[in-house]
N, C-alpha and C positions, 0 to 999 in steps of 0.2 A: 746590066743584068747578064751571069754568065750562065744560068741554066742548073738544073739540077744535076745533069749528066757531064757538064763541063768540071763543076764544082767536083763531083764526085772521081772522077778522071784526074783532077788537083791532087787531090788528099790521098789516094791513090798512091800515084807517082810521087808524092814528099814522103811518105810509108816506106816504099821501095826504096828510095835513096838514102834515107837517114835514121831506117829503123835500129844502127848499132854504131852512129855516130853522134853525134850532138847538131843538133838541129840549129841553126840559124833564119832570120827573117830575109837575108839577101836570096838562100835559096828557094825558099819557099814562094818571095814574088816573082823571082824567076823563073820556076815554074808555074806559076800560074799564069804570065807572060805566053811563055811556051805552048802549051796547052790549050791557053782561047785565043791563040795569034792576035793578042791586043796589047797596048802600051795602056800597061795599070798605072802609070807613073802620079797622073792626076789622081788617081782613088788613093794608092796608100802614101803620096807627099805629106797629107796632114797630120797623118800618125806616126809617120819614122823618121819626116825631115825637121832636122833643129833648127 
C-alpha cells in the first residue's frame, strides 16, 4: 500500500514529465519506484512481464 499522498506525488510527477510526450509504462513504474523508494517489480511482473 503506497498511500494516498504517495499515489498522488506519482501521478503528479508522470503529469510533469510527459504531459507533451507520449507516455510510456517503463516510466511511469519508474517513477513510482522513485517516489515510494520501493521495488514495484513484484506488483507490476504480472501485468507487463510476458
Amino acid at each position: 500500500h503506497l498511500g494516498k499522498e504517495v499515489m498522488y506525488e506519482i501521478l503528479r510527477r508522470y503529469y510533469e514529465e510527459y504531459k507533451f510526450e507520449n507516455a510510456d509504462i517503463t516510466g511511469f513504474i519508474n517513477i513510482c519506484e522513485e517516489v515510494s523508494e520501493k521495488d514495484l517489480s513484484e506488483f507490476f511482473s504480472p501485468y507487463f512481464d510476458n
